[in-house]
Backbone as CSV, one residue per row, in Angstrom:
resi,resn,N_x,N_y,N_z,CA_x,CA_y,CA_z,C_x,C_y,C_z
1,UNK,-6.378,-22.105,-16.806,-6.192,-20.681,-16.857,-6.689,-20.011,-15.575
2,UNK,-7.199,-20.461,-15.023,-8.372,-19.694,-13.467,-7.220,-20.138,-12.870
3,UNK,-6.622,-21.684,-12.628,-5.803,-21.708,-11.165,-4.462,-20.657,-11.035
4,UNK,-3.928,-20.110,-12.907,-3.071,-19.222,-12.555,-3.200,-18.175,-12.464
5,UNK,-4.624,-17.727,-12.742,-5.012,-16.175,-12.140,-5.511,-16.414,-10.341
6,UNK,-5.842,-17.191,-10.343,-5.789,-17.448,-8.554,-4.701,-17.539,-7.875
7,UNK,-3.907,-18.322,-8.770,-2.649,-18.048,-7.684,-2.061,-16.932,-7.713
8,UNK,-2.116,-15.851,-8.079,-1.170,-14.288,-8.382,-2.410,-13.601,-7.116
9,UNK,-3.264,-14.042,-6.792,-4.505,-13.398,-5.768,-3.810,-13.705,-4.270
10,UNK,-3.327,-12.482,-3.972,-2.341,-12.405,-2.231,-4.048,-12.202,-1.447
11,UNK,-4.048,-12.529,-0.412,-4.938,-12.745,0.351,-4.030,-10.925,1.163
12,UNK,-5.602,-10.337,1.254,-5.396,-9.049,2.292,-4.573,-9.678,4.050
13,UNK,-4.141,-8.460,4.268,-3.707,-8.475,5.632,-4.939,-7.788,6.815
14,UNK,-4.747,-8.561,8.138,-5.881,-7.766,8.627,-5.025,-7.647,10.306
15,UNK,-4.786,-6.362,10.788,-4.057,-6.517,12.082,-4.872,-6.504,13.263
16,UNK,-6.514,-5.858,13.410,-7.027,-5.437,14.279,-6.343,-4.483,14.915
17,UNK,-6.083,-3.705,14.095,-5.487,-2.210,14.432,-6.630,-1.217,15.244
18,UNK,-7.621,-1.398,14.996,-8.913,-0.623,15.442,-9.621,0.648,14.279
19,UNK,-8.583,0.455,12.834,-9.251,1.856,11.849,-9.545,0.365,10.669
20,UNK,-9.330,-0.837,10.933,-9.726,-1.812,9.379,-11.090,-2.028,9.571
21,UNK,-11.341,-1.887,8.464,-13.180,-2.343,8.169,-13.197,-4.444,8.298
22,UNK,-13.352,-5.100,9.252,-13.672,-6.094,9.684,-14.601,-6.570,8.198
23,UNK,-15.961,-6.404,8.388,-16.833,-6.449,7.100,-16.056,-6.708,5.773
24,UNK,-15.376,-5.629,5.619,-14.393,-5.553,4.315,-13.527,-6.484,4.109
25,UNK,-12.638,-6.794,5.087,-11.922,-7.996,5.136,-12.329,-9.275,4.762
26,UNK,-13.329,-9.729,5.815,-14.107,-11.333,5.585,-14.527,-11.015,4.116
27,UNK,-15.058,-9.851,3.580,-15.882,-9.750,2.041,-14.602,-10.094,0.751
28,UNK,-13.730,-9.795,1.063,-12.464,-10.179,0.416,-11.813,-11.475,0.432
29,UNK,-12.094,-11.904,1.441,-11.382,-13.046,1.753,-12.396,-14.064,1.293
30,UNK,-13.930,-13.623,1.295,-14.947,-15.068,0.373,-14.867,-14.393,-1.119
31,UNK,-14.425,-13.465,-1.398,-14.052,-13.377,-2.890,-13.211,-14.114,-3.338
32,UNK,-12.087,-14.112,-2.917,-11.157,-15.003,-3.319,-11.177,-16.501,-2.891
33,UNK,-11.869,-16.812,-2.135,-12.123,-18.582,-1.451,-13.138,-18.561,-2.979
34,UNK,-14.413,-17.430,-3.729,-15.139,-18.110,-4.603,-14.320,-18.058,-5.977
35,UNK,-13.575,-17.431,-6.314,-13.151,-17.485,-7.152,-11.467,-18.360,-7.253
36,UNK,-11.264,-18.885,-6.666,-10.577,-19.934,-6.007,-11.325,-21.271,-6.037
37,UNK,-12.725,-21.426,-6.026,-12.790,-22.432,-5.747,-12.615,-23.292,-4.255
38,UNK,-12.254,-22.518,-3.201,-11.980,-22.919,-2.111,-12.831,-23.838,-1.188
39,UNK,-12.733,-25.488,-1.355,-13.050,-26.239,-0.252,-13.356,-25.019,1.231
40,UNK,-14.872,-26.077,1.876,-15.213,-25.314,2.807,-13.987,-25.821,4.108
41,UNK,-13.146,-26.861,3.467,-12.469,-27.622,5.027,-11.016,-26.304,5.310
42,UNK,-11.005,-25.846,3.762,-9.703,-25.128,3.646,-9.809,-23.470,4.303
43,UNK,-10.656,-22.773,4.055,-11.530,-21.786,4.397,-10.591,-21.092,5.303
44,UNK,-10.988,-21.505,7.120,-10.618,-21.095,8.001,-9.150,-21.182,8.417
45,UNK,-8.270,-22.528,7.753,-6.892,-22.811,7.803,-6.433,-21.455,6.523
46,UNK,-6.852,-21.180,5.541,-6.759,-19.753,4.958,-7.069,-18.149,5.457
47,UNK,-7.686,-18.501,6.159,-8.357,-17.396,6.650,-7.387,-16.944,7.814
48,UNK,-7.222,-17.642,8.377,-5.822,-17.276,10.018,-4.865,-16.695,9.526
49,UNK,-4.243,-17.457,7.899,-3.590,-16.737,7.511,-3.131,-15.569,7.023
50,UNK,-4.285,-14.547,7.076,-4.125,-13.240,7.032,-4.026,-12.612,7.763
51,UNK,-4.360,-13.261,8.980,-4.318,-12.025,10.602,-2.994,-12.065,10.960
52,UNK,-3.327,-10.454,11.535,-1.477,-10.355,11.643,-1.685,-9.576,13.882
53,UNK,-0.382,-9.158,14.214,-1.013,-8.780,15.824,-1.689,-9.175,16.368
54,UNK,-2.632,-7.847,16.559,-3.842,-8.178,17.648,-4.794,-9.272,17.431
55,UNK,-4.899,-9.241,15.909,-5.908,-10.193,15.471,-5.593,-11.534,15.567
56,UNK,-4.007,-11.785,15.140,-3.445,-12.986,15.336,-4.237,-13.614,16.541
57,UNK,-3.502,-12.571,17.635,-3.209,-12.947,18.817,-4.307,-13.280,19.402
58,UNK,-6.107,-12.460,19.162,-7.182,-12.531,19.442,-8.111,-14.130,18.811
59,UNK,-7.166,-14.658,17.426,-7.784,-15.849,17.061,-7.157,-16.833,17.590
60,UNK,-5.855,-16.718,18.472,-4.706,-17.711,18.801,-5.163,-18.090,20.420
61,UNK,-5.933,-17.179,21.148,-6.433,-17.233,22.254,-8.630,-17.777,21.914
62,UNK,-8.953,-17.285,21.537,-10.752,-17.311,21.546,-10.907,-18.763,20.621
63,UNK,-10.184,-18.949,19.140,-11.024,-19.731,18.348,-9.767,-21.142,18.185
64,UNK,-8.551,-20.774,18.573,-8.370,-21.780,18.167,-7.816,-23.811,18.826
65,UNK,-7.918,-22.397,20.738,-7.569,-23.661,21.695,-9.379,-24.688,21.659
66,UNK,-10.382,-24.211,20.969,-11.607,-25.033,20.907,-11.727,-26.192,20.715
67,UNK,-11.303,-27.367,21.501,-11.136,-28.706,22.037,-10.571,-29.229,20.804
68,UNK,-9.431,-28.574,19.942,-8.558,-29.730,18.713,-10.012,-29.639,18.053
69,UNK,-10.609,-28.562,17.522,-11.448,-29.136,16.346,-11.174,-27.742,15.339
70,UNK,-11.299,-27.783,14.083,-11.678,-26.536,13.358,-13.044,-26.176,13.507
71,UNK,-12.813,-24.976,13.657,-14.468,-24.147,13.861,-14.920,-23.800,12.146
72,UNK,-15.971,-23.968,12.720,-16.681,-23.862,11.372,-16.559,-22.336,10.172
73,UNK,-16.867,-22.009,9.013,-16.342,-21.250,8.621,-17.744,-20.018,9.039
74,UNK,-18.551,-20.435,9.259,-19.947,-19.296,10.029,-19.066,-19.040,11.171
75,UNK,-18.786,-19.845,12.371,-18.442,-19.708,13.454,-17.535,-18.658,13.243
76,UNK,-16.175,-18.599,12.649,-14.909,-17.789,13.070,-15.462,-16.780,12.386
77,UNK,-16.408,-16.567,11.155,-17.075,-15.453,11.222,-17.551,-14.432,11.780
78,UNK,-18.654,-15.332,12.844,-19.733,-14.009,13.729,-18.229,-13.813,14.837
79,UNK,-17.482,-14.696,15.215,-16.592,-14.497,16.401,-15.647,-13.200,15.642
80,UNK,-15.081,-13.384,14.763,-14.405,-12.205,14.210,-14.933,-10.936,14.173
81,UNK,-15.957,-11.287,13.280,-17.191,-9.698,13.045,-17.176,-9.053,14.938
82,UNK,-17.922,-10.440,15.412,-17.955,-9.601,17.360,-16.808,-9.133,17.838
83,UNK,-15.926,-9.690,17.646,-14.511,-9.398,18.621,-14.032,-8.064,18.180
84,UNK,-13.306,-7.965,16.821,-12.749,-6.885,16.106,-13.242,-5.468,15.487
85,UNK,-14.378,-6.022,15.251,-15.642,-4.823,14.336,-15.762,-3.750,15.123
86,UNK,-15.060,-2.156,15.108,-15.776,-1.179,16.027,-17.361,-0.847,15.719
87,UNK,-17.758,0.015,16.878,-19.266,0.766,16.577,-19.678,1.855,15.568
88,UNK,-20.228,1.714,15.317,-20.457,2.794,14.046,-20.196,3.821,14.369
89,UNK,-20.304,4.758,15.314,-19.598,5.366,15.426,-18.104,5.844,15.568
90,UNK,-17.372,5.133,15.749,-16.401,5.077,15.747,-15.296,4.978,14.520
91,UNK,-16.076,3.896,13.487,-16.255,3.849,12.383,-16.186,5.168,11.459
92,UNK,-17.158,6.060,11.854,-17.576,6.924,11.406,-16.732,8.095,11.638
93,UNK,-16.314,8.128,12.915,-15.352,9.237,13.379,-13.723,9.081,12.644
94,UNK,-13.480,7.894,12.674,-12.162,7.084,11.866,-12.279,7.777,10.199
95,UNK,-13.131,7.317,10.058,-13.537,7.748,8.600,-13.291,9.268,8.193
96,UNK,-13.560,10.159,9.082,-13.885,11.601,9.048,-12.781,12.321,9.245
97,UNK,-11.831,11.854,10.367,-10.475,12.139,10.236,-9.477,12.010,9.588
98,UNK,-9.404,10.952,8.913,-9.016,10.373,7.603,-9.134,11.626,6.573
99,UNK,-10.313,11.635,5.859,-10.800,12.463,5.211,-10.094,13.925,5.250
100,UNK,-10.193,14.082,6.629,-9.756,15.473,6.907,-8.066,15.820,7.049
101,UNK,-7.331,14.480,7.434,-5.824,14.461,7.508,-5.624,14.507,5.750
102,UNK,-6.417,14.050,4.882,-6.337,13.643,3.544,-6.575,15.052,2.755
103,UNK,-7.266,16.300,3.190,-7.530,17.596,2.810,-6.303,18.323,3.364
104,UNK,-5.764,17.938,4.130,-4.524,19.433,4.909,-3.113,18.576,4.081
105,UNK,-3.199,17.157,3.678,-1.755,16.998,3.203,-1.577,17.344,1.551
């Protein structure tokens, strides 16, 4: 009964657009690897599969020419969180405009 409520579980999209919560993403994506059950070997070969653009393009260049090995599932972590994650401020300003395009429509 779990593997067919896991399988109906679409894994989020993540583009590195510059307004996605990074944090939010990876937090979604080990929700569903735990409730899945997800082998740690499978992880990161799952995980690519949600990046779409920039992000693609940012894991297709940094993590994955790394001498023919899979990187570990910590590794493409902190590298993701560093690469993609804006500053809190920015964050914050994203957030606020939002908010405010969300009051005038």
């Amino acid at each position: 009964m779990a593997g067919a409520a896991g399988s109906l579980t679409r894994y989020p999209e993540f583009h590195g657009r510059g307004y996605e919560y990074v944090e939010q993403h990876w937090y979604l994506c080990e929700a569903i690897w735990r409730a899945r059950g997800t082998p740690e070997t499978s992880k990161v070969v799952e995980f690519k599969t949600t990046l779409r653009d920039r992000a693609l393009k940012w894991y297709m260049k940094s993590v994955d020419p790394q001498a023919g090995r899979i990187p570990s599932v910590a590794d493409v972590k902190k590298l993701f969180i560093e690469e993609l994650k804006l500053p809190q401020s920015e964050q914050q300003g994203i957030a606020e405009i939002r908010d405010i395009k969300q009051l005038q429509g």
